[in-house]
C-alpha positions as CSV (number, residue, x, y, z in Angstrom):
1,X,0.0,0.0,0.0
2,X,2.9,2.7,0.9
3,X,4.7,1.8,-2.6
4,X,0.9,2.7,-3.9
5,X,0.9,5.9,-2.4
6,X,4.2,6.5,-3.9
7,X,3.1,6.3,-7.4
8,X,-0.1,7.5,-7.2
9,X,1.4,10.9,-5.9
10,X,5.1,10.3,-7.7
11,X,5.3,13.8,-9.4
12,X,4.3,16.4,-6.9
13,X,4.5,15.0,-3.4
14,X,2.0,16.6,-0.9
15,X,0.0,19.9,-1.7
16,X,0.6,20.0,-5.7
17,X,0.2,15.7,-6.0
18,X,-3.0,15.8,-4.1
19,X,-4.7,18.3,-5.5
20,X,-3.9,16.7,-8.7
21,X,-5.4,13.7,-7.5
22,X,-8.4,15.8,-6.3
23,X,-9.3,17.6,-9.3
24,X,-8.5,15.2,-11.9
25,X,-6.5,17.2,-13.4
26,X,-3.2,15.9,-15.1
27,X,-0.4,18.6,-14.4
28,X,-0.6,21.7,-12.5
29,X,-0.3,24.1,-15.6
30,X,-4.5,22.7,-16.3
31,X,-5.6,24.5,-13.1
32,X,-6.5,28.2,-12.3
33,X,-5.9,30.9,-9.2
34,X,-9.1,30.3,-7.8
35,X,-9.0,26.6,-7.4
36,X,-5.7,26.9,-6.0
37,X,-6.7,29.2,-3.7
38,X,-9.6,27.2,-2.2
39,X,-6.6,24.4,-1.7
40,X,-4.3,26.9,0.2
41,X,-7.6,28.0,2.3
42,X,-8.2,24.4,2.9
43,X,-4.3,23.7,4.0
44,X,-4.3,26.7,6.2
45,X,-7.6,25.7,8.1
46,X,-8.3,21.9,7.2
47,X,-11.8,20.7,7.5
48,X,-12.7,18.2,10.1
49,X,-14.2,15.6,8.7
50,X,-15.8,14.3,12.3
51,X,-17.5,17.4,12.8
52,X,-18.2,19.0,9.5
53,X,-22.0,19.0,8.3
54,X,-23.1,17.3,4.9
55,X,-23.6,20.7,3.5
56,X,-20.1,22.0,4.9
57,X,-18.5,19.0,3.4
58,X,-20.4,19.4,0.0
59,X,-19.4,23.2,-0.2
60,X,-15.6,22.3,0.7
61,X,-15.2,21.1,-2.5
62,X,-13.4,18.2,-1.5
63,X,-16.1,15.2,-1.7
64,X,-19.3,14.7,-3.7
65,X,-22.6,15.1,-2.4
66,X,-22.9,11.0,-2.2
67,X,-19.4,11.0,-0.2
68,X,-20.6,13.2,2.2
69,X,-24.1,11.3,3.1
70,X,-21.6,8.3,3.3
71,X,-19.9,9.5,5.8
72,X,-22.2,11.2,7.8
73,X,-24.1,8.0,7.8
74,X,-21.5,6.0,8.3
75,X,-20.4,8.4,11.8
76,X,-23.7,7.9,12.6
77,X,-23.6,4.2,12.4
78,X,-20.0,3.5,13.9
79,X,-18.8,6.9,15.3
80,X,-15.9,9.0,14.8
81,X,-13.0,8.0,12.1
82,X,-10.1,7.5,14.0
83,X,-7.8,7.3,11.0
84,X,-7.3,7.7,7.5
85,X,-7.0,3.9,6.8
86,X,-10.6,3.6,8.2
87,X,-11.7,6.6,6.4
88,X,-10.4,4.7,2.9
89,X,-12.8,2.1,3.7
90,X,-15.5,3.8,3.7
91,X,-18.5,3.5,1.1
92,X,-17.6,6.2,-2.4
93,X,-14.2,6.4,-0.8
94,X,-10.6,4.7,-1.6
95,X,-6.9,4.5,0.1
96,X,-6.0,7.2,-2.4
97,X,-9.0,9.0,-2.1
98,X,-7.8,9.2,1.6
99,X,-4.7,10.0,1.3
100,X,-5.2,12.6,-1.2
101,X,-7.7,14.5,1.4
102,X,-4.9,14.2,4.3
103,X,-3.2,17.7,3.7
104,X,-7.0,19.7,3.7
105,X,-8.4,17.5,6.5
106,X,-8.4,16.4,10.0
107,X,-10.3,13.9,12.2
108,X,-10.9,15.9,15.1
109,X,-12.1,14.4,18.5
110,X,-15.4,15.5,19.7
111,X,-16.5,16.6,23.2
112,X,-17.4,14.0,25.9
113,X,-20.5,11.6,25.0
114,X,-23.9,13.6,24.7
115,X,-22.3,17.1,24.2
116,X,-21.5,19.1,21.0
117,X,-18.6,19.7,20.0
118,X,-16.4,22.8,21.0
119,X,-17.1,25.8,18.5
120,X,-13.4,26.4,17.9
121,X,-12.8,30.2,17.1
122,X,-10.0,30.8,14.2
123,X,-8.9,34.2,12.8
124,X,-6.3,34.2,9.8
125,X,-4.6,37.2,8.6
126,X,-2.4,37.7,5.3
127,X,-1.1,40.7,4.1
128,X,1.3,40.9,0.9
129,X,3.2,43.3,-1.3
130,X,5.2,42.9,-4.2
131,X,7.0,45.4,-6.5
132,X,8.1,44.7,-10.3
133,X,10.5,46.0,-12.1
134,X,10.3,46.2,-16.3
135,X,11.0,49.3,-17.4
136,X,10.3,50.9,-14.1
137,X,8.6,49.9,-11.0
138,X,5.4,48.9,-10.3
139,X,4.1,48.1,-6.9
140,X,1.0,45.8,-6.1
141,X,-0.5,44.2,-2.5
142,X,-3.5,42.6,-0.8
143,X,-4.9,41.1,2.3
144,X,-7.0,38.0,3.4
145,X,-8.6,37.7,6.4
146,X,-10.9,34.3,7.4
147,X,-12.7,33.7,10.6
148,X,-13.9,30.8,11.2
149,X,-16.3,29.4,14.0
150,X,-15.2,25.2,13.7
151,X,-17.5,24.2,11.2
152,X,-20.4,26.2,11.8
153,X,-19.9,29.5,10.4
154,X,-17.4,31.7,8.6
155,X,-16.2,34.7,7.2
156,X,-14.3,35.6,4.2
157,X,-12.7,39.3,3.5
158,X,-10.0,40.0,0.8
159,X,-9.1,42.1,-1.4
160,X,-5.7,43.2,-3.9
161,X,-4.1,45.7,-6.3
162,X,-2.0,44.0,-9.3
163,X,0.2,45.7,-11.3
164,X,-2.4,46.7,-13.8
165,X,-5.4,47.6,-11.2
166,X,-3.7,49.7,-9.0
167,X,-6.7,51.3,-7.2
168,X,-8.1,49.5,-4.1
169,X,-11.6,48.3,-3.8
170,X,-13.6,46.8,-1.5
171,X,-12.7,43.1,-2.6
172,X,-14.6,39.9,-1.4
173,X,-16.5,39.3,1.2
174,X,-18.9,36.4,2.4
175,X,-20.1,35.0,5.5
176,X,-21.7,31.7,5.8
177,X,-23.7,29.7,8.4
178,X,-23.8,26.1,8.3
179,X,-26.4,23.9,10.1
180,X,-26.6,20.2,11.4
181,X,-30.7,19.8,10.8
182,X,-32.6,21.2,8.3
183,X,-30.9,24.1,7.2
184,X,-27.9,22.9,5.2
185,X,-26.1,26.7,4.8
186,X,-27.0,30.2,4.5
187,X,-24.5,32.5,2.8
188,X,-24.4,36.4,2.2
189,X,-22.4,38.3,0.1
190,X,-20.0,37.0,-2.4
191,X,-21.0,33.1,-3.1
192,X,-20.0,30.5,-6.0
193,X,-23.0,28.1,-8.1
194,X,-21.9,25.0,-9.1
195,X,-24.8,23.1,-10.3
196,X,-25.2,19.7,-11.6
197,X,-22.8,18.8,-14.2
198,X,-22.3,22.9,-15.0
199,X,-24.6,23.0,-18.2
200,X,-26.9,25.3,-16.5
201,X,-24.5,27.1,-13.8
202,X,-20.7,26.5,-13.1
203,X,-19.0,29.8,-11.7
204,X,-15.2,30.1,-12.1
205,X,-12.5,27.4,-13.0
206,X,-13.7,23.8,-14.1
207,X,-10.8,21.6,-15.5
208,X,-11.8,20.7,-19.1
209,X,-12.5,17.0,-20.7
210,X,-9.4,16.8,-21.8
211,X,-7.2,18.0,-18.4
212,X,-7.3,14.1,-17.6
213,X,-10.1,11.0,-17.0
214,X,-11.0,12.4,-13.7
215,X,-12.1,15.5,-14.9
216,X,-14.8,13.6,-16.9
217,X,-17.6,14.1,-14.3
218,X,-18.0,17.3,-12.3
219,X,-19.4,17.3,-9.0
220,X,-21.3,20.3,-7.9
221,X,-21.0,22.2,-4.5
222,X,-23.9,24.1,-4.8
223,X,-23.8,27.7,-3.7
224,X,-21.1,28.3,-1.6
225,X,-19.0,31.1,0.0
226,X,-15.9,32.3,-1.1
227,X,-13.5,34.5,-0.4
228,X,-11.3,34.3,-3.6
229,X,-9.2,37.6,-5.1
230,X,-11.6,37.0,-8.4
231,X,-15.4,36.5,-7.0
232,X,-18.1,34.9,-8.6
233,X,-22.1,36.2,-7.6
234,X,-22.8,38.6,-5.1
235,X,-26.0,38.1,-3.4
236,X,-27.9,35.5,-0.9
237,X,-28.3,31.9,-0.8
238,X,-29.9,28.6,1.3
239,X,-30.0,25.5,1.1
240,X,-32.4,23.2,3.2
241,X,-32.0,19.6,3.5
242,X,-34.9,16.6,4.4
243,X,-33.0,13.2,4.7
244,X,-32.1,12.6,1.3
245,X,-33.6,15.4,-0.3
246,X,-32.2,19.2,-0.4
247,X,-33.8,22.1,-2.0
248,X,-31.4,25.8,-2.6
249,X,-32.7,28.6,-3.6
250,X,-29.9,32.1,-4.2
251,X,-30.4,35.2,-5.9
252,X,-27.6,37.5,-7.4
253,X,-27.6,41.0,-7.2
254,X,-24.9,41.5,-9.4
255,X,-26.5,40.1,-12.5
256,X,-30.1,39.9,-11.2
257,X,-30.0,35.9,-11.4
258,X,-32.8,34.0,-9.4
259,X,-31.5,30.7,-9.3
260,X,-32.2,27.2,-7.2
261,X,-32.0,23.5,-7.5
262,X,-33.5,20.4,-5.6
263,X,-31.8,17.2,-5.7
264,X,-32.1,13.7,-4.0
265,X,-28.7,11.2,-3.1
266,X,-29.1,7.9,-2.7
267,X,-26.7,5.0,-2.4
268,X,-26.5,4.4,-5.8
269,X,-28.6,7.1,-7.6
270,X,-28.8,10.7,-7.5
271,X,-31.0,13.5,-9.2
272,X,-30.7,16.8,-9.5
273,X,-32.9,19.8,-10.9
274,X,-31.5,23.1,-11.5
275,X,-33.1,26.4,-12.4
276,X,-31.0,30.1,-12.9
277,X,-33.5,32.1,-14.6
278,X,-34.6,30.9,-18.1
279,X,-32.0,28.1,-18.2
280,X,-33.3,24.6,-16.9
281,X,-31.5,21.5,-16.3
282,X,-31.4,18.1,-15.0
283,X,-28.7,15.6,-13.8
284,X,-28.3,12.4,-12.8
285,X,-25.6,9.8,-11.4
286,X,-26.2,5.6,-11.7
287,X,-23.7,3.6,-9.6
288,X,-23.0,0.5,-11.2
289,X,-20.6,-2.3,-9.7
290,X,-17.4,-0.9,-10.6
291,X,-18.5,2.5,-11.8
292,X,-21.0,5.4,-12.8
293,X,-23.1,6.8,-15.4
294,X,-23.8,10.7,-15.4
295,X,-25.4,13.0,-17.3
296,X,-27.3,16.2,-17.7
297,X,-29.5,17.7,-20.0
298,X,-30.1,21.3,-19.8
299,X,-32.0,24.0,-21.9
300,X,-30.8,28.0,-22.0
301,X,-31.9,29.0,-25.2
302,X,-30.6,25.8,-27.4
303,X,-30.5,22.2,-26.6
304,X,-27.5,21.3,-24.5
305,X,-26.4,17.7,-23.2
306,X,-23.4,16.0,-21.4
307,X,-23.7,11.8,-20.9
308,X,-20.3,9.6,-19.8
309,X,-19.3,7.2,-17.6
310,X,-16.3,6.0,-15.6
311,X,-15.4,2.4,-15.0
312,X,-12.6,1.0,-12.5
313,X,-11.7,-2.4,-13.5
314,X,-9.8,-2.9,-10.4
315,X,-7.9,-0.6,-7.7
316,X,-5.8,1.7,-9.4
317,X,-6.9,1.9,-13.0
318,X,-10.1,3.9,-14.9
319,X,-11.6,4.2,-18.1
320,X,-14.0,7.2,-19.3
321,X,-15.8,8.0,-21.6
322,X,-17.8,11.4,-22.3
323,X,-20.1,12.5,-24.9
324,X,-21.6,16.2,-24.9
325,X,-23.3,18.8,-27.1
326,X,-22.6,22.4,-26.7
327,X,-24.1,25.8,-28.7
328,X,-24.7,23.6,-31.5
329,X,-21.4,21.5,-31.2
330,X,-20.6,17.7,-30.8
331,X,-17.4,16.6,-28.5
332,X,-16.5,13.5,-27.6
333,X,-13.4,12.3,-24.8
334,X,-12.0,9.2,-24.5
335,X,-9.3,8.0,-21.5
336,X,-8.0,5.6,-19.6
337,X,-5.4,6.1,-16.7
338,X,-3.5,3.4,-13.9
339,X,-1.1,3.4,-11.5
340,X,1.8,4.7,-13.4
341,X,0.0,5.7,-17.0
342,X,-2.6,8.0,-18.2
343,X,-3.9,8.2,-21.6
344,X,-6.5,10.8,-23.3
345,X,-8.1,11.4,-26.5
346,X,-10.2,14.3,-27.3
347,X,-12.2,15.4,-30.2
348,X,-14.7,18.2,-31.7
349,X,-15.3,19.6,-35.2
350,X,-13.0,22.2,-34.0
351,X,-10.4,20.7,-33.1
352,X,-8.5,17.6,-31.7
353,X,-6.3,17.3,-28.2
354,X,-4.5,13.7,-27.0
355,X,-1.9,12.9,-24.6
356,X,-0.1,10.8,-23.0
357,X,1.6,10.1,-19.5
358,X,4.0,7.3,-18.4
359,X,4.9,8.3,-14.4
360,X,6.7,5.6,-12.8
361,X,8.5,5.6,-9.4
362,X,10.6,3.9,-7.3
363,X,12.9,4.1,-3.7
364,X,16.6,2.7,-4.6
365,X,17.8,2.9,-0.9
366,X,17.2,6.4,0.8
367,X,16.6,7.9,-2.4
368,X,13.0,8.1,-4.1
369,X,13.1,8.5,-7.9
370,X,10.5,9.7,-10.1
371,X,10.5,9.9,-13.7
372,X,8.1,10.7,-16.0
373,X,7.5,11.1,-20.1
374,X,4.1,13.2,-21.1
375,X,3.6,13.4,-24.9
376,X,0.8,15.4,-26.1
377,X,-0.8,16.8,-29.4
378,X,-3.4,19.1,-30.3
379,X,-4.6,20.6,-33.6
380,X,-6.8,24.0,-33.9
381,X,-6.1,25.4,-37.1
382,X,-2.4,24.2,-36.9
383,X,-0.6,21.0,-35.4
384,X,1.0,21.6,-32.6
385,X,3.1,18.5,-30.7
386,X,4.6,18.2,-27.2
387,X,6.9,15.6,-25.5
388,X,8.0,16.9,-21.9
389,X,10.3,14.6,-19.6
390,X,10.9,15.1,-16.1
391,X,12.9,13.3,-13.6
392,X,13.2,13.9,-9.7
393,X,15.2,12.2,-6.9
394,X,15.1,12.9,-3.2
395,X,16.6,12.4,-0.2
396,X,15.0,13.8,2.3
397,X,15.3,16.8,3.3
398,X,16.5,17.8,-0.3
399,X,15.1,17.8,-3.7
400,X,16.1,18.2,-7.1
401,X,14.0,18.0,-10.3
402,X,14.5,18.6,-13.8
403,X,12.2,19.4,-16.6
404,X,13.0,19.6,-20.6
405,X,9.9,20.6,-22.9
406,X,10.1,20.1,-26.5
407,X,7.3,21.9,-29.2
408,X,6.5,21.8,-32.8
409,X,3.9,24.1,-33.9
410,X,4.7,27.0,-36.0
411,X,7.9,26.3,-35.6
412,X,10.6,24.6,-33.0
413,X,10.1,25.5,-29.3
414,X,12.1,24.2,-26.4
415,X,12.6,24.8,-22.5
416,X,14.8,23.6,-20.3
417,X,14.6,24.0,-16.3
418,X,16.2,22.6,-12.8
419,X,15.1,23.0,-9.5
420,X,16.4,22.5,-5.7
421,X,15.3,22.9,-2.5
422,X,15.3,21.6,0.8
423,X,12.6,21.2,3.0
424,X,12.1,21.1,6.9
425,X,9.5,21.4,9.2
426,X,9.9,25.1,9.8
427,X,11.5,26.3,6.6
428,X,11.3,25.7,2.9
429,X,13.4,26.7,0.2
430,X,13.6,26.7,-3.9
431,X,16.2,27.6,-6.1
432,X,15.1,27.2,-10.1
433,X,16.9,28.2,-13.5
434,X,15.5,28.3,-16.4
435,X,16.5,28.9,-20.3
436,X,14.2,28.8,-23.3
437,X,13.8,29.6,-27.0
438,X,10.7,30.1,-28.3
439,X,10.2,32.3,-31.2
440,X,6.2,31.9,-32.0
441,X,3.6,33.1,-29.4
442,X,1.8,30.0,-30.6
443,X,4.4,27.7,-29.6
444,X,4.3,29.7,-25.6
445,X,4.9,26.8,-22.9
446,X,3.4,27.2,-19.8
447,X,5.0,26.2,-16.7
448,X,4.0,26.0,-13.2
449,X,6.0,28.7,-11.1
450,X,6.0,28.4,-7.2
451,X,5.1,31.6,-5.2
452,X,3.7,32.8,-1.8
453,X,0.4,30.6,-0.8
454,X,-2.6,32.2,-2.8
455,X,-0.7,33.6,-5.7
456,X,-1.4,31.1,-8.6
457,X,1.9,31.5,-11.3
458,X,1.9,30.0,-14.3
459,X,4.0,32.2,-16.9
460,X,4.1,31.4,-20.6
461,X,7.3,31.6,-21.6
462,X,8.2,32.9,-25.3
463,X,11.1,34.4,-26.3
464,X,14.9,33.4,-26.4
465,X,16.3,34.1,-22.5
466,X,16.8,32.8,-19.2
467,X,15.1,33.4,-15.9
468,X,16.0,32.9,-12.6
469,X,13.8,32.6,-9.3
470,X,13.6,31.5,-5.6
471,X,10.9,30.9,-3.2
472,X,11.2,30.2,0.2
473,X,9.1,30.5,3.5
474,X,9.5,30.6,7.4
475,X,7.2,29.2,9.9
476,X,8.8,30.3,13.3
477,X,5.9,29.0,15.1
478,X,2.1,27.8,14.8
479,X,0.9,31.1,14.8
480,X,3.2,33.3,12.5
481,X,4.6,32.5,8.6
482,X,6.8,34.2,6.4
483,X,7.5,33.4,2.7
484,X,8.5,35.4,-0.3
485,X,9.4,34.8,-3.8
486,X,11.8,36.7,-5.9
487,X,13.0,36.0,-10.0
488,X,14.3,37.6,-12.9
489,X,13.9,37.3,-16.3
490,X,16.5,38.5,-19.2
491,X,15.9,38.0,-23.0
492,X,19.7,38.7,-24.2
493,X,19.3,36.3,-27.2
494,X,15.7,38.0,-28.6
495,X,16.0,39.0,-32.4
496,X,14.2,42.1,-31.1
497,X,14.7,43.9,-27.9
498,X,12.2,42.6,-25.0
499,X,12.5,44.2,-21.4
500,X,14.3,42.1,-18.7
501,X,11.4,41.6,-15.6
502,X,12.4,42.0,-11.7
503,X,10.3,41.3,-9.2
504,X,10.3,40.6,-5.0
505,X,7.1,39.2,-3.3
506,X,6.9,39.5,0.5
507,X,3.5,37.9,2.6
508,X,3.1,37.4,5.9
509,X,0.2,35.4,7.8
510,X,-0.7,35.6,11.3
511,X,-3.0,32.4,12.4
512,X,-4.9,32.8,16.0
């Protein structure tokens, strides 16, 4: 089982492997800011899943609506999980599944027999400035606060300037209440609606069919709080609950959106209805031994419909398949993945994405080793083809990984990087180089950047240059963190003359 967990999470160990593993997705660069940031939120305060509500777990984001009646029922039936082993035996979980949750969650201990448990008060602060230089200086900041009431209520306030936007605003703010009876949640202010399988509502960042197999079927949270830089609706929400059934209702100020739902979960079948103003919808999931069948149809003006289905032969492997129609358009996604291997094809009238992913990974003494090969095409009104290796040993605490990125589209592209850092309990640190060439913005390569939690960097890279950067962060005690990031780019081999970029980030986040 440990060499399991090794593989499954082979390429990005601990925050970046798991929420891979969460979201489907296949590599870090097929994410957004907001979904990261909901991750970060999550690591900063983890949700306790012997305490947390079905409607709180829902809205987290982390489980599906059928995970969380399972394991409410199942704390009802045999009391509190005392570890993650037992939680990877429970019903619509796995060993992964429960390893994957172990950096957003605990398994708290409730109060003595017959009480409630303690309403634990949290209040998290993060303020952060940066400054870049390109051409002169430019100075940006922002600040998150969160309180939190255990897993009964909270409240979310932030707000930023970017180099761009340089006025303040007000920023986001939300406050939710979340109850153990009939009233799932009540939220004010600045919420997301994730509905269904998002034909009729899907606020903000959802991986697309062809990110990986797990990214197949989407599994709604509802309306839910949020106290992301980039909101979604601002406005009111509810949601009741009746045994199996639940009924929302919201309303957004912002675009004067009525909106609501009612859905049933059973063991094996679910049903959802969803209404956000003329657009209608319905969903369903079909348990079947070994997998699920899911769908939606949905009407907002034209037909739209979304059918698949995703099989697991046996522990460690799934297949997919997913067929939808959009404004007028057929897809259709095809994938299989396994314990080192995941393979996709995907294909519309407007274009055509596949790839490939061989991730194997082993321990030769005190070293762990992790290679891995991704090929990948895609054609949208010109071929463009992919093969990216990277390799990565460890021995603990250090780390060194390596990353080469080969394109032909327009014409040849290549990037080359290494990476090392050393990690301890109270202090990280990363030093990366780059150097690319990369003459066509159509040939750009993305690459996943690390930065201070809650900033999502993913540059693209074009041009012919180097850059430089390191992050690194200080955690003197529980209550107090420091981290910063600071790189440099140069383009001294550009056929035409392209600024050099400077740039020092500095956060700081008090936890009480």
């Amino acid at each position: 089982m440990k060499l399991m967990m090794l593989v499954l999470l082979a390429l990005c160990p601990g925050f970046e492997g798991a929420v891979l593993f969460l979201t489907g997705a296949s590599c870090i660069e097929d994410l957004d800011e907001s979904t990261l940031e909901r991750f970060r939120a999550l690591e900063q305060r983890p949700l306790d899943l012997n305490a947390a509500g079905s409607r709180r777990l829902v809205a987290s984001g982390l489980v599906s609506a059928f995970q969380a009646a399972s394991l409410i029922e199942y704390r009802l039936e045999s009391g509190e999980i005392l570890s993650y082993t037992e939680l990877g035996l429970v019903d619509g979980f796995t060993p992964a599944y429960a390893e994957a949750l172990r950096p957003f969650t605990v398994l708290g201990v409730s109060s003595p027999p017959g009480q409630r448990p303690l309403r634990a008060v949290h209040n998290d602060l993060m303020l952060r400035g940066s400054a870049r230089e390109s051409e002169g200086w430019t100075p940006a900041g922002g600040f998150r606060y969160r309180f939190s009431a255990g897993e009964w209520a909270e409240v979310n306030w932030s707000s930023r300037t970017t180099y761009s936007e340089t006025a303040p605003r007000l920023g986001t703010v939300s406050a939710a209440v979340y109850g153990r009876k009939y009233l799932g949640k009540l939220v004010l202010g600045h919420f997301n609606a994730r509905l269904g399988q998002g034909l009729v509502l899907w606020d903000g960042f959802s991986a697309t069919p062809w990110s990986g197999v797990g990214t197949f079927r989407r599994s709604g949270t509802g309306f839910s709080p949020t106290g992301s830089f980039s909101p979604g609706r601002c406005g009111a929400a509810a949601d009741f609950g009746l045994g199996a059934w639940s009924a929302s209702i919201a309303y957004s100020f912002t675009d004067k959106l009525p909106m609501g739902a009612l859905g049933y979960v059973g063991k094996r079948f679910s049903l959802g209805l969803s209404v956000a103003g003329r657009s209608v919808g319905a969903d369903f999931k079909l348990g079947y031994p070994g997998g699920v069948v899911f769908g939606e149809a949905a009407w907002k003006g034209e037909p739209a419909a979304v059918l698949g289905t995703l099989w697991i032969p046996s522990y460690g492997y799934k297949a997919g398949a997913l067929l939808r129609y959009l404004s007028g358009t057929p897809d259709i996604a095809l994938g299989a993945s396994g314990k080192t291997f995941e393979a996709l094809v995907y294909g519309s009238p407007a274009q055509f994405r596949s790839f490939a992913r061989f991730a194997p990974s082993w321990q030769a003494g005190p070293f762990r080793i992790a290679p891995s090969l991704r090929l990948a095409a895609r054609h949208k009104d010109f071929w463009r083809l992919e093969g990216r290796g990277e390799a990565e040993v460890s021995l603990e605490p250090f780390v060194l990984r390596s990353r080469l990125d080969v394109v032909h589209g327009r014409g040849p592209a290549w990037l080359f990087n290494v990476e090392g850092g050393a990690v301890g309990e109270k202090a990280k640190a990363w030093l990366r180089w780059t150097l690319f060439c990369i003459d066509q913005w159509d040939d750009r390569i993305y690459v996943y950047e690390r930065d201070v939690p809650g900033s999502f960097n993913v540059p693209a890279y074009y041009g012919r240059g180097w850059a430089l950067s390191f992050a690194g962060s200080w955690k003197p005690s529980r209550r107090h963190r420091l981290d910063c990031r600071v790189s440099y780019v140069e383009y001294p081999w550009n056929t035409t003359y392209k600024a050099s970029k400077f740039e020092v980030k500095l956060q700081y986040q008090l936890s009480l």
